[in-house]
N, C-alpha and C positions, 0 to 999 in steps of 0.2 A: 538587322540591328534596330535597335528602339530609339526612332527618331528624339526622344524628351533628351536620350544622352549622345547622340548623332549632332545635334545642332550646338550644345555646349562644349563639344569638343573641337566643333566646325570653327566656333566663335573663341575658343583662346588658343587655336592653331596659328589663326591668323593675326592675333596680338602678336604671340611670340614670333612670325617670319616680320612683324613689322618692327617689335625690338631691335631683333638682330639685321634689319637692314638697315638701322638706324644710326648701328655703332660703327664708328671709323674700323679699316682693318688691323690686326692686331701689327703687324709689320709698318702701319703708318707712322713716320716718325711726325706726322703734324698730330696723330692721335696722343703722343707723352709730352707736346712742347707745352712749357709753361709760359702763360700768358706775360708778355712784358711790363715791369711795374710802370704805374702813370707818377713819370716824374715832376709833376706839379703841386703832388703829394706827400706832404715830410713825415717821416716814420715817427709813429709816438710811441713814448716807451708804454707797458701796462703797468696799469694800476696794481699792485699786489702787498700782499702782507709782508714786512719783513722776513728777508731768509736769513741767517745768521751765518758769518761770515765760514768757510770751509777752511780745514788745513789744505793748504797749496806748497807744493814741489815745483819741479821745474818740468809742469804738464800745459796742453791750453786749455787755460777755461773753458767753459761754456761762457757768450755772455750777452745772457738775455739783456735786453733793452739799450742794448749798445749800439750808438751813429756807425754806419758805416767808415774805415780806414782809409787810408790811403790816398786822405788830401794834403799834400805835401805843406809841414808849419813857413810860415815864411823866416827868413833868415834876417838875424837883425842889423841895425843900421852897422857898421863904419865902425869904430870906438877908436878914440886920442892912444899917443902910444901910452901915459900913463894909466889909463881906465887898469883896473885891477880886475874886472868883469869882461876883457877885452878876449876876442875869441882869437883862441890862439891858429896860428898859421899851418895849418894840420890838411890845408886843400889838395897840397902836390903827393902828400903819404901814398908811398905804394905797401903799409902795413895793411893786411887784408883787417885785423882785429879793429884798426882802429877804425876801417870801413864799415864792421857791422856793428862796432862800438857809437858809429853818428848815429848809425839804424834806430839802435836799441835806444838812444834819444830821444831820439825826432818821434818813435812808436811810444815813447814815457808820454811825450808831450800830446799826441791824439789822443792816449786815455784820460791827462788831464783836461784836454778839449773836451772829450766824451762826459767827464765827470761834471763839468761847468756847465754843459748845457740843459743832464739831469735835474742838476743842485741849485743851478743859480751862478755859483761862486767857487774858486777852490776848495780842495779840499785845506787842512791846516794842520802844523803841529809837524811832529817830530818826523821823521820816514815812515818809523812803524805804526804813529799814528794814521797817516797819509794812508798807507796802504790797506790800513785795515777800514779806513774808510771806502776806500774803493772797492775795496774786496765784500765790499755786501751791509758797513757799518754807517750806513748812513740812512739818513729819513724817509729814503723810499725804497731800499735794499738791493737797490742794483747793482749786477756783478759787473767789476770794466778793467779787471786788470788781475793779475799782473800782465803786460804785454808777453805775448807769443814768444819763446824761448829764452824768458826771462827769469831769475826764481826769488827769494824769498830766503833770509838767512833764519837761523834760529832763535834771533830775537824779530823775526816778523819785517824786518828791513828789504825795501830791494837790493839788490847786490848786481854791480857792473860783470862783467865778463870778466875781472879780474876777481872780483872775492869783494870788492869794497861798497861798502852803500852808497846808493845814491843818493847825493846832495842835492836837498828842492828848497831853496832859495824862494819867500814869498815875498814879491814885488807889490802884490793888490790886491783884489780881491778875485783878479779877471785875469790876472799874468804872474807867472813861474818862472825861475829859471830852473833849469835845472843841469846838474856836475855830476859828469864822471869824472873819476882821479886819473882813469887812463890806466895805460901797465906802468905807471910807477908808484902808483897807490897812494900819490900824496895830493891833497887840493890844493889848487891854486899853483901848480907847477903847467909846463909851456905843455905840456900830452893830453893835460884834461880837454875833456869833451862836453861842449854844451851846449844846450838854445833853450830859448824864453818860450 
C-alpha cells in the first residue's frame, strides 16, 4: 500500500479510538445525569416579544418564565369573630373537594406570586381581566396560569371545582385575596375557601 495514504489513515484511526475512549459508556448512568442547578443563582425570566394570549381548557400550560411552585403561601393571621374576611373553620373537613378546593387556592395564589415577581405588582380588574393578564396579556407576555387542573369559563373567568369564578379581592399592590364560594356556590357563606 502507498505510504502518502497509509500514514493519513494511520493518523485518523487513532483520533477516532481516542474519541471513543473518551466517551462515558453508553449504560453509564453518570454519562445521562444532569448537572445539579447552583442554587445561589435565581432563575430570570427571558426577555421576549409578546405572545398573544392562547384559548385554554382545562389542559396544563406550558409556562415559560414561571418561579418554580411549591412554596407553601403562608396562612393568615387569627381574624375577630366579626371579621367578614374571617377564614372560615373548614381545618377538621374530611370533604376530600374541599381539600383540593385549599389546593386549587393556595396554587391561584403562587401564580399570582409568580405574576408579581414578573410585573412588579398584581395583576388588576375583573377575573377575566386577571386572567387574561396572566395568560400572556401583559408587558412582557409571560404565560403563568391557569394553575394545573384548573379551567377557564366561557366568559374567560377562572372557575372553582364547583362551576363558580373565583373571587380576587385587591388588597394592594403586593397582596390578593382570593374566594372560592365552596359547593354552595355563594360568597361569603361559612364553605368558601380562601388565602391572601
Amino acid at each position: 500500500m502507498n505510504k502518502k495514504i497509509l500514514v493519513p489513515l494511520l493518523i485518523l484511526a487513532v483520533i477516532v479510538v481516542a474519541v471513543l475512549m473518551m466517551r462515558p459508556p453508553a449504560g453509564d448512568p453518570a454519562a445521562s445525569a444532569t448537572p445539579a442547578p447552583v442554587e445561589s443563582q435565581a432563575p430570570v425570566p427571558p426577555e421576549s416579544e409578546p405572545v398573544p394570549a392562547p384559548e385554554v381548557s382545562a389542559v396544563d400550560p406550558v409556562l415559560p418564565g414561571a418561579l418554580p411552585l411549591g412554596v407553601p403561601m403562608p396562612q393568615p393571621p387569627p381574624s375577630s369573630p366579626g371579621d367578614r374576611f374571617a377564614r372560615p373553620s373548614l381545618e377538621n373537613s374530611t370533604d376530600p373537594d374541599l381539600d383540593i378546593a385549599r389546593n386549587d387556592v393556595e396554587n391561584i395564589g403562587l401564580m399570582l406570586r409568580d405574576f408579581r415577581t414578573v410585573q412588579g405588582e398584581n395583576p388588576t380588574g375583573t377575573n377575566a381581566e386577571i386572567m387574561k393578564a396572566v395568560m400572556g396579556g401583559n408587558k412582557k407576555g409571560a404565560l403563568l396560569g391557569p394553575p394545573t387542573g384548573m379551567a377557564l369559563n366561557g366568559d374567560g373567568e377562572l372557575v372553582d371545582r364547583w362551576g363558580t369564578p373565583v373571587f380576587f379581592h385587591q388588597m394592594s399592590a403586593t397582596e390578593m385575596e382570593i374566594r372560592s364560594a365552596g359547593p354552595d356556590r355563594k360568597l361569603y357563606t361559612s364553605d368558601d375557601v380562601l388565602a391572601k
